[in-house]
C-alpha positions as CSV (number, residue, x, y, z in Angstrom):
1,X,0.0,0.0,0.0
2,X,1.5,3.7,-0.8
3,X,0.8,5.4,2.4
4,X,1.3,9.2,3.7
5,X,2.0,10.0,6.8
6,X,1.3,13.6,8.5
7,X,1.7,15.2,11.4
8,X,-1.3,17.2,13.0
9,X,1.3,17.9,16.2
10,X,4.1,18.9,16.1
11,X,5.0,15.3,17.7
12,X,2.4,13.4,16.3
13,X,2.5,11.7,13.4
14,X,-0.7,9.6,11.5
15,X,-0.1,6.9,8.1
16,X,-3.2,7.6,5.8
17,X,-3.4,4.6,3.3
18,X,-3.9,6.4,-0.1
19,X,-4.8,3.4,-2.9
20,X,-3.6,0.1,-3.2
21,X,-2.3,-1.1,-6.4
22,X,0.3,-3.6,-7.9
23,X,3.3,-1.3,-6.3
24,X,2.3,-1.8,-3.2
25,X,4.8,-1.2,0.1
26,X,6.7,0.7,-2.2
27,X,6.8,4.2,-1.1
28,X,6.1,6.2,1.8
29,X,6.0,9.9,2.0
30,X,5.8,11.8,5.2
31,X,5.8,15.4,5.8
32,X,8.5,16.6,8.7
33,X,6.9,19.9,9.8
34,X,10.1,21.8,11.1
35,X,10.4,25.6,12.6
36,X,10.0,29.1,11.6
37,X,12.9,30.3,11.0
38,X,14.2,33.8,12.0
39,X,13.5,35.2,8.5
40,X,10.2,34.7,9.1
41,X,10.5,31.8,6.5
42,X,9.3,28.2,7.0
43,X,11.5,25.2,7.0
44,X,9.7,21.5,6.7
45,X,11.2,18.1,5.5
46,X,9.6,16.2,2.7
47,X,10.5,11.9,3.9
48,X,10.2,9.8,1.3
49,X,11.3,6.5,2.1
50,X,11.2,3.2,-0.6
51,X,11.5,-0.5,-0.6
52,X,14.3,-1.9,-1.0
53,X,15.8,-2.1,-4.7
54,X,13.6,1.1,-6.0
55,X,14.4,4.6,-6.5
56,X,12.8,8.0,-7.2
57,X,14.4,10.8,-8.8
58,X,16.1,14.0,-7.9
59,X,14.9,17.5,-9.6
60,X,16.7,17.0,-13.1
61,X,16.1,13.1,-13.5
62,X,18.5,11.8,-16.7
63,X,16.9,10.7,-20.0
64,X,15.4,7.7,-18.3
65,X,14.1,9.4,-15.2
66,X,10.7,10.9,-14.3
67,X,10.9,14.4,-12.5
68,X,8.9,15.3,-9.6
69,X,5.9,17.6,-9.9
70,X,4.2,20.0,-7.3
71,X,0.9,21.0,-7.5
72,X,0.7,23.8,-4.5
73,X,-3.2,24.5,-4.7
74,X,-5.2,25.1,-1.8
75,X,-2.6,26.4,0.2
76,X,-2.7,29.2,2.4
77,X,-0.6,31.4,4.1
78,X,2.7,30.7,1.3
79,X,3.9,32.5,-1.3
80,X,6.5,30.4,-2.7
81,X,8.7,26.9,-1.9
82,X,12.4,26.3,-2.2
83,X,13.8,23.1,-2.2
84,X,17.2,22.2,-0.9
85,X,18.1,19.1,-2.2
86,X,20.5,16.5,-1.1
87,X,23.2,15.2,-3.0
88,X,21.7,12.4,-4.9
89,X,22.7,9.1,-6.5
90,X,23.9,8.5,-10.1
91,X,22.5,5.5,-11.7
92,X,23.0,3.9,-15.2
93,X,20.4,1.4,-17.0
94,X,20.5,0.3,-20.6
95,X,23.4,2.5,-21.2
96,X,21.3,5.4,-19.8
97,X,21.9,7.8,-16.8
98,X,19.4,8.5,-14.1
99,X,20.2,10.6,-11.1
100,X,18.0,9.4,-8.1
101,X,17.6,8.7,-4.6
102,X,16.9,5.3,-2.5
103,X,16.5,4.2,0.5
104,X,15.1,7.0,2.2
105,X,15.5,10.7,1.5
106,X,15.0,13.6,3.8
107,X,14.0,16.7,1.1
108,X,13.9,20.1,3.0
109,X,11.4,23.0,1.7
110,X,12.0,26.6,2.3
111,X,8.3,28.1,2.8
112,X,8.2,31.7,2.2
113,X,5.1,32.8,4.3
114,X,2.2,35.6,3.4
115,X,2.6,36.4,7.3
116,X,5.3,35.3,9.7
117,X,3.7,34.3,12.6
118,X,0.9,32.0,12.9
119,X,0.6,28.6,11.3
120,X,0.6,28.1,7.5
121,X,-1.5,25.3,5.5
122,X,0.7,23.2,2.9
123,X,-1.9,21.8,0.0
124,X,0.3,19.6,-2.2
125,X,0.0,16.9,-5.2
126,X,2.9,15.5,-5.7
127,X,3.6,13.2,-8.7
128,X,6.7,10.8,-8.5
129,X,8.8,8.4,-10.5
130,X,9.2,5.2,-8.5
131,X,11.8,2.2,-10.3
132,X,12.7,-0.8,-9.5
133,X,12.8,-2.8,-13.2
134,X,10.0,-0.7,-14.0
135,X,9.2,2.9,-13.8
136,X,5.8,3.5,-12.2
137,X,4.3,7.4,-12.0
138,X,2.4,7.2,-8.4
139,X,0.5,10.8,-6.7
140,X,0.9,11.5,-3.2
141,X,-1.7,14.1,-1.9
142,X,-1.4,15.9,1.9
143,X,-2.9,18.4,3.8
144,X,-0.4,19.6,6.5
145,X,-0.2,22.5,9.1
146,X,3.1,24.1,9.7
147,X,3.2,25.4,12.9
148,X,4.5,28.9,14.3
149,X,7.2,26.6,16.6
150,X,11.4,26.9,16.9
151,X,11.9,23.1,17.4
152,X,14.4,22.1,15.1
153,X,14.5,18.5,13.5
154,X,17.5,16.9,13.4
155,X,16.6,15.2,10.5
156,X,16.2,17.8,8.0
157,X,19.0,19.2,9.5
158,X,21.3,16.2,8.4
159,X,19.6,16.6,5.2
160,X,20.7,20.3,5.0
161,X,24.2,19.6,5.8
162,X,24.1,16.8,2.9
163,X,24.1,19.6,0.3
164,X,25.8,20.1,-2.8
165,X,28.7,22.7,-1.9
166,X,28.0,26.4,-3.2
167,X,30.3,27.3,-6.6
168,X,32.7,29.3,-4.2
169,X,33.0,26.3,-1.6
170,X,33.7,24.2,-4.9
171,X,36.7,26.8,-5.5
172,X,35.3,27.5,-9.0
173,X,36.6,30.6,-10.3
174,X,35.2,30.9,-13.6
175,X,31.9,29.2,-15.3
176,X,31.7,30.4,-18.9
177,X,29.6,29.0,-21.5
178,X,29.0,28.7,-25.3
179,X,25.7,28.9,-27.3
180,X,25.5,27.3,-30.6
181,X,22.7,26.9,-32.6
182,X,22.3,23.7,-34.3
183,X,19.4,22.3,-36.4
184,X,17.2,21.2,-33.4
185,X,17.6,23.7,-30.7
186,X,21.1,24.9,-28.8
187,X,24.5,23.4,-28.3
188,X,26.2,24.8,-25.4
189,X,29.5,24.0,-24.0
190,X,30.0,24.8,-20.6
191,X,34.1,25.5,-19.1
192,X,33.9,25.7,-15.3
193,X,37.6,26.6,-14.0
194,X,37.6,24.5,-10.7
195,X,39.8,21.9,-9.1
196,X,38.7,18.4,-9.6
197,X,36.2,16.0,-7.9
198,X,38.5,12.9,-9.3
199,X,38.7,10.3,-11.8
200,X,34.9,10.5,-12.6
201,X,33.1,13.5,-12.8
202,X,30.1,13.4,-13.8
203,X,28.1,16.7,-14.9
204,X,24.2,17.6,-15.0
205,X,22.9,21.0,-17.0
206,X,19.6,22.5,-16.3
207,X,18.3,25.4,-18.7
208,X,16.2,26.7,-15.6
209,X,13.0,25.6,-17.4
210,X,11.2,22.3,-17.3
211,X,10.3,22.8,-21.3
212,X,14.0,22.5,-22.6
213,X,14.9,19.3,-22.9
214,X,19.1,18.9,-22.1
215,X,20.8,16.4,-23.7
216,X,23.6,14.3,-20.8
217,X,26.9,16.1,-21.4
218,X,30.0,15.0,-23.2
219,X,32.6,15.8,-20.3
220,X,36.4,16.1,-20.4
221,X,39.1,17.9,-18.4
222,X,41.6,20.4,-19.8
223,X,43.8,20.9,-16.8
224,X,42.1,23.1,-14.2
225,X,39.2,23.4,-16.7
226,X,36.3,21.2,-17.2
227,X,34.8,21.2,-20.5
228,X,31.1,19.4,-20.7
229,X,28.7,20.1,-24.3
230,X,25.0,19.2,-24.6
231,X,22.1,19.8,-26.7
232,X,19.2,21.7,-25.8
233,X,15.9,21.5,-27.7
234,X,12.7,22.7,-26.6
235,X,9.8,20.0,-25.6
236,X,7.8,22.2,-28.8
237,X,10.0,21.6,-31.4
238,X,10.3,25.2,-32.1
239,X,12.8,27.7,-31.3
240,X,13.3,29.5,-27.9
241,X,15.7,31.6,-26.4
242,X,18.5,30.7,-23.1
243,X,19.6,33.1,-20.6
244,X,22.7,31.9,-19.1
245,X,22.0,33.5,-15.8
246,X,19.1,30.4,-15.8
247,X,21.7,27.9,-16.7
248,X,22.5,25.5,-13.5
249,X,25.7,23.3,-13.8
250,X,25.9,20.4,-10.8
251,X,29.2,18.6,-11.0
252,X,29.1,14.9,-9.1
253,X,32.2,13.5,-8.3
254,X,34.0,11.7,-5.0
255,X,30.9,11.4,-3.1
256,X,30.3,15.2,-3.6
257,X,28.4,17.5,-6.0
258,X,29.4,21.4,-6.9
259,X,26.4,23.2,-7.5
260,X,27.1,26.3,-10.2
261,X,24.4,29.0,-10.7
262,X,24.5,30.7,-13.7
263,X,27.1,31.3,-16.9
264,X,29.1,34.1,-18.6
265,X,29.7,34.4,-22.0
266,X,32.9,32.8,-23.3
């Protein structure tokens, strides 16, 4: 049975059996509420724990991967989520990368509130890949109240420390990139001037927007310099400009990820 679990106390947590289906015991999602923070913000913990031998997948997914979908509706007292995600897994299948969690992951959300103080509702559909030898799309709904409390969780804590590291904790100096067109869409080559992870980087670009499809890199080294090229083609078919302030490079490598905002020209 997929089940979610929320709390209505801060210390009290309920399972709420959503559907049963052939994927049963396969996921469980619980909602961590968290504290206000003392930006007036609200942080919370998204638990999503699986079965052995399956997965779900991290914001950019690979080509094989289904990304994870919010549907905020209903809720009151927020303006707008951030998520903070952990450093995730890299996976390969059929010659294919996917970039995924298992186990269990701890997911914090950043809730910017309407008003600081008093408790906030959190309305959420959330739509998830779930794979084991198949990939299954599964919906997780909740209705949880965040309340105005200062009791940290030591979970989403952990999860907060288990970060990718900022591009200046990284020690890049320099993330320039290239825009080609080609006949479908983009080609962009991306140099980030940084020291390296080791023997196997591996390197994820996001065009900021869910309808430009990015191809996985081609990634070599050049010293100090790390070179990766995709394609990007837009989900239409049709053309579309790139801002390379939108551009998000994460390079995976020793256990760690760099996470690098944004691109100047070459």
């Amino acid at each position: 049975m997929i089940r979610l679990a929320f709390p209505l106390l801060p210390l009290a947590v309920m399972a709420v059996p959503l559907w049963a289906n052939p994927i049963e015991d396969v996921v469980e999602l619980r909602v961590l509420p968290g504290w206000r923070m003392e930006n007036g913000h609200h942080m919370a913990g998204l638990e999503i724990t699986l079965a052995e031998g399956w997965k779900t997948y991290w914001r950019a997914p690979g080509d094989a991967g289904i990304p994870p979908l919010f549907d905020w509706s209903g809720s009151r007292n927020i303006e707008t989520v951030a998520f903070h995600w952990p450093v995730p897994e890299l996976s390969w299948s059929n010659g294919m990368r996917s970039i995924v969690y298992s186990d269990r992951v701890v997911i914090p959300m950043e809730f910017d509130l309407s008003e600081a103080s008093g408790p906030a509702q959190v309305m959420a559909a959330v739509q998830l890949g779930v794979c084991e030898d198949i990939c299954v799309p599964v919906q997780l709904d909740f209705d949880v109240v965040l309340p105005d409390a200062d009791r940290r969780d030591a979970h989403i804590a952990a999860a907060l420390l288990d970060r990718p590291r900022t591009a200046a904790e990284g020690g890049v100096s320099a993330a320039r990139c290239t825009l080609d067109p080609t006949a479908d869409g983009i080609g962009l080559t991306a140099h980030i001037d940084m020291p390296s992870l080791g023997d196997s980087e591996e390197v994820v670009i996001e065009a900021g927007t869910p309808d430009i499809w990015v191809s996985e890199p081609e990634t070599r080294r050049d010293g100090r310099t790390l070179i990766a090229s995709a394609d990007m083609v837009h989900v239409s078919g049709g053309a579309f400009g790139l801002d390379r302030s939108d551009i998000r490079v994460t390079v995976f490598g020793g256990g760690t990820a760099v996470d690098i905002q944004g691109c100047t020209a070459d």
